[in-house]
C-alpha positions, -999 to +999 in steps of 0.1 A: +152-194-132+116-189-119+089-195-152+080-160-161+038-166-161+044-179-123+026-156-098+052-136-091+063-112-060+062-081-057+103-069-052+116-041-038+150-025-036+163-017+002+191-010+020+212-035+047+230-015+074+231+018+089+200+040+082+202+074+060+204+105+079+186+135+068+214+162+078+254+156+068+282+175+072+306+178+044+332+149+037+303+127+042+312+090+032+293+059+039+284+023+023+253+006+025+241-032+011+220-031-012+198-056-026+165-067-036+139-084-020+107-100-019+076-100+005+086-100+038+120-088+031+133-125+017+165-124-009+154-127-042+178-151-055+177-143-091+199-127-118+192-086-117+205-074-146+208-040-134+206-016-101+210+020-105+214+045-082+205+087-085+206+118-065+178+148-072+188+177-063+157+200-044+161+235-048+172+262-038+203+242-046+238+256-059+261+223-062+283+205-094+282+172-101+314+162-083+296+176-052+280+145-042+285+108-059+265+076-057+274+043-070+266+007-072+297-013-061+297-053-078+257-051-079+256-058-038+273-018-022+257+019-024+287+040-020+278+077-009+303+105-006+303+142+000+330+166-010+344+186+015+336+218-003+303+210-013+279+244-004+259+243+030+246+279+024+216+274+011+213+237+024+224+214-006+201+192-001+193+161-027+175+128-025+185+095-034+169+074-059+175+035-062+159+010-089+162-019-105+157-042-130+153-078-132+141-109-157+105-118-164+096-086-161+087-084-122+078-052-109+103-034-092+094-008-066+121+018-067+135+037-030+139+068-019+159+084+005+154+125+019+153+148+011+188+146+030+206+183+040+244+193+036+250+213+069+278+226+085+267+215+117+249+189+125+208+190+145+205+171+175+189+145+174+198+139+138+166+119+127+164+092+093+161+104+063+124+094+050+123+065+026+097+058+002+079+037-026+069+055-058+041+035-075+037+047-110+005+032-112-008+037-148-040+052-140-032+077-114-018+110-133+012+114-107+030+087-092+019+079-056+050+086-029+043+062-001+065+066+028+079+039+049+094+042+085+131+033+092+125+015+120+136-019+125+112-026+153+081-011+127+086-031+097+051-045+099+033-013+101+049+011+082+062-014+046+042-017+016+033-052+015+026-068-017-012-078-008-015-038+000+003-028-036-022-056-054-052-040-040-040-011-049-036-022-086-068-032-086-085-002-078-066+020-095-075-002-128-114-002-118-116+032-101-139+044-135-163+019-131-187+016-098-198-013-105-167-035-105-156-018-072-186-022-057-206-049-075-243-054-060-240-022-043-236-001-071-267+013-067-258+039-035-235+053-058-251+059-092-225+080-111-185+090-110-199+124-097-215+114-069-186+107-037-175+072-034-177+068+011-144+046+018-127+033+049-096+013+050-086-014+084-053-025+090-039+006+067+001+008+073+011+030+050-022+036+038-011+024+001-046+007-011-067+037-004-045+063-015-047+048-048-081+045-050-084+081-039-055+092-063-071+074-092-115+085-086-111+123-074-149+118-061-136+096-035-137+108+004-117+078+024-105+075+060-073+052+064-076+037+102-051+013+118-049+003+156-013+015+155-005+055+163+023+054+146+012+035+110-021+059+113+008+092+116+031+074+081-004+072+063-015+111+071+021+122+060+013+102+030-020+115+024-008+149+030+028+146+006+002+128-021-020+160-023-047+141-010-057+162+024-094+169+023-108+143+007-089+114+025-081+113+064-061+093+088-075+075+122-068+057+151-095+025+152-092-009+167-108-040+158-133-054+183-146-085+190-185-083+185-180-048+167-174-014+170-195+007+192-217+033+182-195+063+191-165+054+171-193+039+143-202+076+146-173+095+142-161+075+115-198+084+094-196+120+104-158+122+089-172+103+053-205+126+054-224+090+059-216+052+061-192+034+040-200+023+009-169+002+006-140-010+031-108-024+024-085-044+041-049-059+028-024-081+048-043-081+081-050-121+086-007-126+102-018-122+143-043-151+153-049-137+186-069-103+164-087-128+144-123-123+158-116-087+166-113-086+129-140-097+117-162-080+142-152-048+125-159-058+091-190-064+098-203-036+120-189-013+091-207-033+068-238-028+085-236+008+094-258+018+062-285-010+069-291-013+109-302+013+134-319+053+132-295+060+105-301+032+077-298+042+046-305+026+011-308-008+026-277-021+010-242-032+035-209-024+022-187-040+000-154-050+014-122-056-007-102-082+006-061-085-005-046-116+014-013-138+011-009-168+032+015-161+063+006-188+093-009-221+094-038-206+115-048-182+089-082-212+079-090-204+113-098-165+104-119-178+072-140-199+090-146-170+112-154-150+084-177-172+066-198-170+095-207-135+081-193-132+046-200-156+017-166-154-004-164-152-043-130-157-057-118-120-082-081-123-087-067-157-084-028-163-077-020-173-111-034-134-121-020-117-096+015-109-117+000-100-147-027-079-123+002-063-111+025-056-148-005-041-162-011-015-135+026-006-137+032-013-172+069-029-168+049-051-200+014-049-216-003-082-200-039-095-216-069-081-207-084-113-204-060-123-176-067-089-157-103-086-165-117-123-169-129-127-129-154-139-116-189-119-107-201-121-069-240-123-070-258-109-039-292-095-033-303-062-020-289-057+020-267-084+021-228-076+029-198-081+000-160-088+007-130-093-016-108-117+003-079-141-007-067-175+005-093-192+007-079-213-028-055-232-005-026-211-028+011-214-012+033-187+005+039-170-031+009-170-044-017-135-038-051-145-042-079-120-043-116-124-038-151-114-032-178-128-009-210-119+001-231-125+034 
């Protein structure tokens, strides 16, 4: 067995097989694997000491309990089955809940499947279900509801990724104080009163800045990704979160040499000014978008400190989450420390207890959380948090800071 004060993964329970529908007839019966896995959907090849299954029931509802059962079959099967009297009028309609539990006190992200319908006839098409992560994060008052595609050819896109869930941690944890999230640019935001301007690149799911914005109300974010599709999961999530009007979803692309003044535009006119701080988690897989990448970095960066519009004279801050992927992946730092000089926040060796103490599956110290390192810049210059550059192996999720 793994040592428990290892850097750790991030596991998630998911399903093997056919997808969950979101309408079923009566008699319903299926079985699914089920299982848990690691970053980039590995096994994780350790005990579990327990999986549990649920249904919730949404309302209007009229249903018993032998209506609809769910089991776990030998720790590896989800067995789902419908009566054939169960009510279709109102809808029964219920979602599925699956957790687990396993040693050292990993954290767990539970799924969640509907809400699925009991019809008597079936829609055409008859779509997936929706499945999503709750993150009880421990400093956002509900628990955020992030929904993931079930799309086999989409995984990439529209998963929560552990570098995504670790930024997420982290900003949810320093969401009270502006200086920690934004270090030598602090000063363009003064107080918790005064809007925090955020954009996300490379969002998916949209999981880092929804925390952020679920945990610091004054917080006005766009989440932008190249792909349609991961920019329409992370609006459904900002809209199911409660989130609409202060965060919004957009379609931006990374360009080589920057992004140009119109989309530079629209993006300012959306926040009510320039960003005050980026992020970016799990973007560094594709080496082919590497200088695009970093082009867009820093042309956010700069939008408070070049042209008619310059502000306080301070760039961005950028928060970098990153977990080595490709052999390639020095190539993008060398790039980037062309523009960025790089302070190391969260190490691998923290990024477990990081991760327990946001959750709380068990209290970890504050020193190990709180004893990073401080990135020292002057007045213009731009920040990142970035990870990987400690030469850490494929499961370890280094986080840091650098300045330009």
């Amino acid at each position: 067995m793994a040592d428990c004060e290892a850097p750790s993964d991030l596991l998630r329970v998911t399903l093997a097989g056919f997808v969950v529908p979101s309408h079923i007839r009566p008699g319903f019966s299926r079985t699914w694997g089920i299982s848990v896995v690691s970053d980039m959907w590995a096994p994780y090849d350790e005990a579990i000491s327990d999986i549990h299954a649920s249904i919730i029931t949404k309302p209007p509802c009229s249903w018993s309990s032998s209506d609809i059962t769910c089991e776990v079959l030998d720790g590896q099967r989800l067995r789902l089955e419908v009566a054939l009297d169960a009510p279709t009028t109102p809808a029964l309609t219920f979602e599925l809940v699956l957790e687990a539990k396993v040693h050292c006190g990993r954290v767990v992200l539970p799924l969640h499947l509907g809400p699925v319908a009991v019809v008597a006839s079936l829609p055409r098409p008859n779509r997936a279900a929706a499945s999503a992560r709750v993150l009880p994060l421990r400093m956002v008052t509900a628990p955020l509801r992030i929904h993931e595609a079930q799309d086999c050819n989409s995984t990439i896109a529209s998963s929560t990724w552990d570098p995504g869930v670790l930024l997420a941690a982290y900003l949810s944890s320093k969401a009270a104080s502006t200086q920690d999230l934004l270090g030598a640019a602090a000063t363009m935001v003064q107080t918790l009163d005064e809007p925090l301007r955020v954009v996300e690149v490379g969002c998916g799911c949209g999981v880092a800045g929804l925390a952020l914005a679920a945990a610091r109300p004054q917080t006005r974010a766009v989440l932008t990704d190249g792909d349609a599709a991961a920019c329409a999961l992370a609006a459904q999530n900002v809209k199911d979160n409660g989130l609409a009007g202060r965060v919004d979803a957009s379609t931006l692309r990374w360009k080589e040499g920057g992004n140009d003044r119109k989309e530079l535009a629209a993006l300012r006119a959306c926040l009510g000014g320039p960003p005050q701080l980026v992020l970016a988690a799990d973007v560094v897989y594709l080496p082919s978008s590497f200088e695009a990448l970093v082009g867009t970095l820093a042309s956010l960066c700069d939008m408070g400190v070049r042209g008619s519009h310059a502000d306080s004279g301070n760039a961005a801050d950028v928060l970098f989450a990153y977990r080595p992927r490709i052999e390639g992946d020095a190539h993008f730092f060398h790039l980037l420390l062309e523009e960025f000089d790089a302070t190391l926040v969260v190490p691998a060796s923290e990024a477990g207890a990081l991760l327990r103490a946001a959750f709380g599956a068990h209290q970890a110290s504050d020193t190990a959380v709180d004893n990073q390192e401080e990135g020292g810049s002057g007045e213009g210059e731009r920040q990142i948090v970035a990870g990987g550059l400690t030469g850490q192996g494929c499961d370890g999720m280094p986080y840091m800071r650098a300045s330009a």
